[in-house]
N, C-alpha and C positions, 0 to 999 in steps of 0.2 A: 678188185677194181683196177684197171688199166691207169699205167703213171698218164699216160694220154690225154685219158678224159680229168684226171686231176687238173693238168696242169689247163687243161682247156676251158674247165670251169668254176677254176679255183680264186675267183674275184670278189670284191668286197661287196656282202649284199646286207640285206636289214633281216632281222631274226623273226619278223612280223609276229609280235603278239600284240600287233593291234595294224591297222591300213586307216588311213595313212597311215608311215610313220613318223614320231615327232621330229624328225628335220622336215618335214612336208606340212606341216600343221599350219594354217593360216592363222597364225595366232592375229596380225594388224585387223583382222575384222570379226575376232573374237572377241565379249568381253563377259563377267560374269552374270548379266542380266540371260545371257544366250543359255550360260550350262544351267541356271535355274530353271528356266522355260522348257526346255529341254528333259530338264530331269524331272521336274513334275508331270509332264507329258507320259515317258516309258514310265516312272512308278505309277500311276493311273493304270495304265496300259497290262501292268504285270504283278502287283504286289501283290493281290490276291492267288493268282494263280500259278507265277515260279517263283517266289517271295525276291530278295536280294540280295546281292553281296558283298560283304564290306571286305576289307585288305585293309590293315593296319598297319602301317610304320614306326618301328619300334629302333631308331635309329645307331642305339650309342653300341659300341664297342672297347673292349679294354685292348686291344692290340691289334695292328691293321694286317691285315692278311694282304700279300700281295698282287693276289690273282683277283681281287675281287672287283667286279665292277659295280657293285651297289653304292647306294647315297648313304653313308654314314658318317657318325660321328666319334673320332677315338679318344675315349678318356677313360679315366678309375674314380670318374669324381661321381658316386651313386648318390649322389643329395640331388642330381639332376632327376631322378626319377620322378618323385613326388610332383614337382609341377608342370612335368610332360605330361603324365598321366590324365592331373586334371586339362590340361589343353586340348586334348585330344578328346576327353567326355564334353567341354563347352562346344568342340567343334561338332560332334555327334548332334549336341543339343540345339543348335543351329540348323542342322538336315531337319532335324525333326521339326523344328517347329518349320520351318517351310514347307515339308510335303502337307502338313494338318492333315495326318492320318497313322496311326500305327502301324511300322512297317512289320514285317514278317521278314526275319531273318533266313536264308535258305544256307548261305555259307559265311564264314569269319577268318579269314586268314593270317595269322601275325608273322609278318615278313621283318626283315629289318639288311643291316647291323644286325644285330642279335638278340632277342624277344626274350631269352634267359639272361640276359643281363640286367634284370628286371628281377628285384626279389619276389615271392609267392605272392606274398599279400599285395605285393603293389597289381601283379597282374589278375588277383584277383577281384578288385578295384575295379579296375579297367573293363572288364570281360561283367561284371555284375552289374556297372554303370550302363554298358550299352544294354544288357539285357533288360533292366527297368524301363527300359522305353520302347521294348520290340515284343512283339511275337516270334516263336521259333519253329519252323515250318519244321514236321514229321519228318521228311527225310531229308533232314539238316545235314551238312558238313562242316564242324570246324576242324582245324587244322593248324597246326604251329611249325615252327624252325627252329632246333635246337641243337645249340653247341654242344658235342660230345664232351667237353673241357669244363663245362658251368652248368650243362643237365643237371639237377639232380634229381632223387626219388619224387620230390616231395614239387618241384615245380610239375611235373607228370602227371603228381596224383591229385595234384590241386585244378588242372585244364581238366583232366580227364571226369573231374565232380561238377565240373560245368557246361559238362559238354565236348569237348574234345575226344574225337577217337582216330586221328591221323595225325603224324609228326613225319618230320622230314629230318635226318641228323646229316651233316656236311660232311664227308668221309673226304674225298678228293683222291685220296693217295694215300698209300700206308709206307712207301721209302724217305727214311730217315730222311737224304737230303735232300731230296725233292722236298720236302716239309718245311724246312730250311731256307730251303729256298722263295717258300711262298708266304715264309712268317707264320706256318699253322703247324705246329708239331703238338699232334696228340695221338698218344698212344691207343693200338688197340684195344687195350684193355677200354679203352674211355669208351670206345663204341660199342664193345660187347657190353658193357654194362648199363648204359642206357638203351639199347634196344633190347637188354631181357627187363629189365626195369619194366619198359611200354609194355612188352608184350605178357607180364605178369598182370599188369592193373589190368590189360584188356582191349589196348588199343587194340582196334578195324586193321589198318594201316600202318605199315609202317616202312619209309622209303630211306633210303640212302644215295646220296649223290655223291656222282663220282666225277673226275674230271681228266679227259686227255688231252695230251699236248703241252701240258705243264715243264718249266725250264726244270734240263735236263733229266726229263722223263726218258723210262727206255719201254721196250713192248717188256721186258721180263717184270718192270715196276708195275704196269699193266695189267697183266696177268695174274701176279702177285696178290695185288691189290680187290681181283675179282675174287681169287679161291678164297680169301678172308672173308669177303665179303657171302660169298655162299656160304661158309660153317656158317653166319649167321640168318641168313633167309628171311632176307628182307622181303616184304610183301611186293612192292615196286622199287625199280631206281630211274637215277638221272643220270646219263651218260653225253655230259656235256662238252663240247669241245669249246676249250679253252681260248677267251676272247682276247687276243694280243691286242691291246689299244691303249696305249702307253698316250697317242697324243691327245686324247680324254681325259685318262684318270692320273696325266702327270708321273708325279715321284711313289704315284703307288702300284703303280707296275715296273717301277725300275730298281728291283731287288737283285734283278738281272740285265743279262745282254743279251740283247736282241738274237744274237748266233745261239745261245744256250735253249733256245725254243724249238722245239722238233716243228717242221714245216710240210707243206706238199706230200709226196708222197711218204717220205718217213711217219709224219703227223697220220695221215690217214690211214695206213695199216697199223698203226698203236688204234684205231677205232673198230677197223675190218675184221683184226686178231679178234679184239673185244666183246665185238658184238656175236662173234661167232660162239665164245665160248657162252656168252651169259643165255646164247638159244638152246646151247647145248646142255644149259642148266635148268630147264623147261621155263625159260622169260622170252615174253614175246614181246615183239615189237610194236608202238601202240604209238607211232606220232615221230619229228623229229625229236631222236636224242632219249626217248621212254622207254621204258621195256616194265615191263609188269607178269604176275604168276597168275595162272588162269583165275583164283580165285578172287582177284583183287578186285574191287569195283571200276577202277580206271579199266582194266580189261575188258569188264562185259560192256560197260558205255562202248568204247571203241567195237567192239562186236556185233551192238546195236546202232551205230551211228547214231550215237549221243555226243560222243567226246565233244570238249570245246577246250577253247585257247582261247584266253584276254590278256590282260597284263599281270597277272598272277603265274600265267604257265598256260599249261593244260588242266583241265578239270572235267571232272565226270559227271559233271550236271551243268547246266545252264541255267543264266539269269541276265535280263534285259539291262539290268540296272548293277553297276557295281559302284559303290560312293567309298572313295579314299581318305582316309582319315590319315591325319600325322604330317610331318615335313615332308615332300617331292610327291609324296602319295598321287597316284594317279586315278580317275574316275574314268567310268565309260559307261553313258546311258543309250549305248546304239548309236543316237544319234550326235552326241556329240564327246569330246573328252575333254578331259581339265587336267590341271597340273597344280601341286600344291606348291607354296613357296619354299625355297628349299633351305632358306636360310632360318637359320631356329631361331634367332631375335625379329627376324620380318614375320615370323610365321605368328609366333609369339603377340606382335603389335597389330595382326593382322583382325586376331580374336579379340582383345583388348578392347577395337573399337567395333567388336560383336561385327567383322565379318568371316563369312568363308574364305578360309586364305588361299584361292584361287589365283595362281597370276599368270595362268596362260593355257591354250587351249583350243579346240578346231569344233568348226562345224561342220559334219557332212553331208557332203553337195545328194543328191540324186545318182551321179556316177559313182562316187566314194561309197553309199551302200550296198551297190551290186558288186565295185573291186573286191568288195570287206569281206562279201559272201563265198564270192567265187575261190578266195585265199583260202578262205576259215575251213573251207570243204577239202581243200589240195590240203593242209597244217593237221587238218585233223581224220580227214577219209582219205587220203589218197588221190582222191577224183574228185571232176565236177562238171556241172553238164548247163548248159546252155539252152535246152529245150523248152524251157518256161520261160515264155515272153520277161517275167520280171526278171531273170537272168542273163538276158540276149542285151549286147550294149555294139553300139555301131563299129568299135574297134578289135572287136574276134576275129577279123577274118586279117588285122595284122599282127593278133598276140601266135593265130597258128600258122602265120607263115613263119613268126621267130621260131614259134617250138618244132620247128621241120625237121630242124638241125637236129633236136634232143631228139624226135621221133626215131630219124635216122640211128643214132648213137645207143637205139636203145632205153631208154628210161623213161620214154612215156609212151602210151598208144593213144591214138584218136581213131572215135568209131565215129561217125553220123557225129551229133551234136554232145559227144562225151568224152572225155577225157581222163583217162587212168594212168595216174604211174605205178611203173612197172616195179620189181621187186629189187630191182638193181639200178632204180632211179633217186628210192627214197631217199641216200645220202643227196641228192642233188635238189631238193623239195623247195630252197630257198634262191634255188636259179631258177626254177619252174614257174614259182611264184613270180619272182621278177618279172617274168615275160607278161604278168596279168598287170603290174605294178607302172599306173598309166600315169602317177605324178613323178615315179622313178625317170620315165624315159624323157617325160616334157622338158627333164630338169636336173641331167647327169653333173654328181657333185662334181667342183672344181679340184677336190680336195677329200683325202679318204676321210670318210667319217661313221663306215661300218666295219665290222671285222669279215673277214675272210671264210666265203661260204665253204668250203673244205677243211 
């Protein structure tokens, strides 16, 4: 890739796993009578037929990693577990008694902080609580996130008796000071041993995320860090580039300085090297930032134009309906989103007096459902087309005079009413999108408030 087009395109965009995004949210004419109406609407709409999907927030942490931009919480205090656990089953029991109907679970995600920070029996509590209240749809997905460091067999074997047959373990980097650097030093022994662990019980799945751009990262840590990662053959990875946004997440991205962060074109060939090598390890590219082995199910969805992207990632099935459970957790019923409180004593008081601890969120307009589409198809296929009236929106004929430029440059083509990027566009898939991104343009931040699309 040309320093050119780096330096040309390399501006602060939104990573869209949802449209809006929430700087754009209308939260002043949201409130939660909107996201209930709403969501009993799409679960009507879909529980019978793609069931739903929950995402759990399992917030706490013993050590704060400094690259991280999730909503956690750091302590060694494990007496906190027990009555998160139950907060989060009263808040389930809240969904349920509103939809008056038993839902059918299709996916379960436990995101966090860290979900093995949670000892067996508590998650198995958890995971046993929501299942007494649901049906579990035949071609279910659940899936978890687990620390190489606090994995062990026996949290594995205990997701994996309930259901669980994908895990995600956090690799990042395997040089000592880059590790150091981020607050996350674990050996690879910790990884090889938890992904022969899964791959002994039987896990489907099994992914490893890695991350470039990390303060002072180099391409040889890079590199390094893939060939380890091949001896062990992980099913998919995540090949994220690393979100500098210090004026967000404060003192927990300033383990470093700013200069110690590979940028621009440095930053981008640490990704270019990367990606080359992990095709040349038979991992294909399946979305921004994915790669997967032909056999993986994320693979064949992306092959049938199935793949989806919400606020969980990517996923290889679809559900109209995702209800967030836990502190910040977010919800998306299509048509609208919620945001949970993020504070663990408001969340906490919020249940107390038996409500959803909802405290902010958007309703989407009419235009907002064809932006959401037209994105989700560019995030997840590459293209997208315009030729279905429910697609066609009065402002196409100024998103493709913006995309000229990129046509020009390379990285997308326009036929008639279709749209494809090109093979050496996809790093660029979060500028592309911008150009469809019609609350972006009405309403250019004052002030950076995304990371850096390159």
């Amino acid at each position: 890739m040309s320093t050119s087009l780096i330096q040309k395109y390399n501006v602060p965009g939104p990573r869209y796993t949802s449209y809006p995004t929430v700087p754009y949210w209308e939260e002043q004419t949201f409130n939660l009578d909107h996201w209930k109406s709403a969501l009993k609407r799409a679960f009507q709409e879909s529980n019978q037929n793609e069931g739903i999907s929950l995402y759990i927030h399992l917030p706490f942490c013993e050590s704060l990693c400094t690259f991280c931009g999730c909503h956690k919480k750091v302590t060694k205090r494990h007496e906190l577990e027990q009555p998160y656990i139950e907060a989060v089953l009263k808040e389930w029991d809240l969904y349920c008694e509103l939809l008056n109907e038993k839902p059918q679970i299709k996916e379960i995600h436990l995101g966090g902080g860290t979900p093995t920070f949670f000892s067996v029996e508590h998650l198995q509590q958890l995971i046993k609580g929501i299942l007494s209240k649901a049906d579990v749809a035949d071609q279910h997905e659940f899936s978890f996130e687990g620390h190489p460091n606090n994995t062990t067999k026996a949290h594995l074997q205990a997701l994996y008796d309930l259901g669980f047959r994908r895990v995600s373990f956090g690799v990042q980097d395997y040089n000592l000071a880059v590790q150091k650097a981020i607050h996350r030093v674990q050996p690879f022994e910790n990884v090889e041993n938890v992904t022969n662990w899964a791959r002994e019980i039987g896990y489907d799945s099994i992914s490893h995320d890695l991350v470039f751009g990390l303060p002072f990262q180099s391409l040889e840590d890079v590199l390094y860090t893939i060939e380890k990662t091949k001896s062990l053959a992980p099913d998919r990875l995540a090949f994220y580039s690393y979100a500098h946004v210090p004026w967000i997440k404060g003192n927990g991205q300033r383990g470093f300085k700013d200069h110690d962060v590979p940028k621009d074109h440095v930053k981008r060939k640490l990704y270019e090297e990367g990606k080359k090598r992990l095709l040349e390890y038979g991992y294909h590219e399946i979305g921004m930032d994915h790669f997967a082995l032909e056999q993986d199910a994320m693979f064949q969805s992306f092959k049938q134009g199935k793949l989806h992207r919400n606020f969980m990632g990517y996923t290889a099935s679809k559900t109209k309906v995702m209800i967030g459970l836990g502190i910040s957790s977010i919800g998306d019923n299509w048509y609208s989103f919620s945001q949970n409180e993020k504070n663990l004593e408001d969340y906490y008081a919020r249940l107390e007096n038996d409500e959803i601890p909802v405290f902010r969120g958007h309703v989407l307009s009419s235009e907002d459902l064809i932006i959401r589409q037209h994105i989700l198809n560019l995030m997840c296929t590459f293209k997208t087309s315009w030729q279905d009236q429910a697609l066609y929106f009065p402002q196409i004929a100024e998103v493709l005079m913006q995309l000229e430029e990129m046509q020009n440059d390379g990285l997308l083509q326009i036929k008639g009413q279709e749209l494809t990027i090109t093979e050496q566009g996809i790093p660029f898939v979060r500028n592309i999108c911008m150009a469809f991104d019609l609350r972006l343009k009405r309403k250019i931040p004052s002030t950076q408030i995304f990371s850096m699309t390159i």
